[in-house]
N, C-alpha and C positions, 0 to 999 in steps of 0.2 A: 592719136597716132603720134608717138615721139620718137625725130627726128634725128636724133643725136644718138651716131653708130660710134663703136668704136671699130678698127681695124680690123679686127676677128668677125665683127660682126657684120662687116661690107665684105667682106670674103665669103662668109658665110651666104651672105645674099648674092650676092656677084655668081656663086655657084649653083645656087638654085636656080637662078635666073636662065643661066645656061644650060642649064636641064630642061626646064620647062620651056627655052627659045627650041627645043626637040621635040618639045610635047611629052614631055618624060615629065609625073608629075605624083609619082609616087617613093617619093626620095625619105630612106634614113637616113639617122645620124653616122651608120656604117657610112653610105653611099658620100655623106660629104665628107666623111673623115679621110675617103681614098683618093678623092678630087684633090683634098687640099695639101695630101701628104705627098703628092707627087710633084709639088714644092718646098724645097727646104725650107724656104722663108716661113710658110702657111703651117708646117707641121707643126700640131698640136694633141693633147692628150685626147682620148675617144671623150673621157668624162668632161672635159673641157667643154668640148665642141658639144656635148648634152646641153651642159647647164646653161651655156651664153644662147642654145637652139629656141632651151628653154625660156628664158630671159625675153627672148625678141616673142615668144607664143603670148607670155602675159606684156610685153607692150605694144601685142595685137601688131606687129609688123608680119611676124608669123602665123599660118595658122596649122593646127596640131592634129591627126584625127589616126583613129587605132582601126586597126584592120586586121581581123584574128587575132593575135598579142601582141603585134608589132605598130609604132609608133610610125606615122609618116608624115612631113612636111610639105608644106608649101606657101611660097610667100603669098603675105595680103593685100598686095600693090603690086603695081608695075615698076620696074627702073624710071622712068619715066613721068610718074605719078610721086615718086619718092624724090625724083630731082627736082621736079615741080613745087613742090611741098617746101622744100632747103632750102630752096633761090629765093622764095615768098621769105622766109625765118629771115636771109642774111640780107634783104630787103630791109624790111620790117626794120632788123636791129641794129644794122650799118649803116643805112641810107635815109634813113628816117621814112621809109614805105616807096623811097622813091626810085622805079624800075630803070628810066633813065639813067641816072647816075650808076647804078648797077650795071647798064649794059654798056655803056661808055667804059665803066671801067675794063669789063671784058675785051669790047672793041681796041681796047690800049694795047695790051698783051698780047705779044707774039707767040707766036704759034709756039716756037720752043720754050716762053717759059710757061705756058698752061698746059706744056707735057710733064716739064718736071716739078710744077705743084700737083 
């Protein structure tokens, strides 16, 4: 499982997620393209939002399964299992594995600026 989203692709997830927090867990690439178009920031081409669907299917973030001719997603984690996963990575890489220091640094930061990172 790799770990390293880009933008599109935590949107991408971020919307799935929110489907599936419904139990809604038969999602197209249509279905996120209308989720995310209904942000100017988020809009992006349908073919777009295929290939990067695709992208996250072979880095087993997604997984991909056809039902009659049509394509449907759903993530391979949880939001929670995926944050889990980062916080261990920027442990590991920053902190030399050490969670303390990690959480201290957290614990420093005020509430306003771990809204606008």
């Amino acid at each position: 499982m790799q770990q390293r989203h880009g933008s599109l692709e935590s949107s991408i997830l971020n919307a799935l997620w929110g489907l599936e927090d419904k139990n809604i867990y038969t999602n197209s690439v249509k279905d996120i393209y209308e989720i995310l178009a209904k942000n100017p920031d988020e809009k992006r081409a349908y073919t777009t939002l295929k290939t990067v669907m695709d992208r996250l299917v072979e880095k087993k973030v997604l997984l991909r399964y056809k039902q009659d001719k049509k394509f449907y997603y759903r993530t391979a984690y949880s939001k929670s299992e995926i944050i889990e996963k980062s916080l261990k990575i920027i442990a590991e890489r920053y902190c030399k594995g050490d969670y303390s220091e990690l959480i201290n640094i957290l614990n420093t930061m005020t509430e306003h600026e771990l809204i606008l990172h």
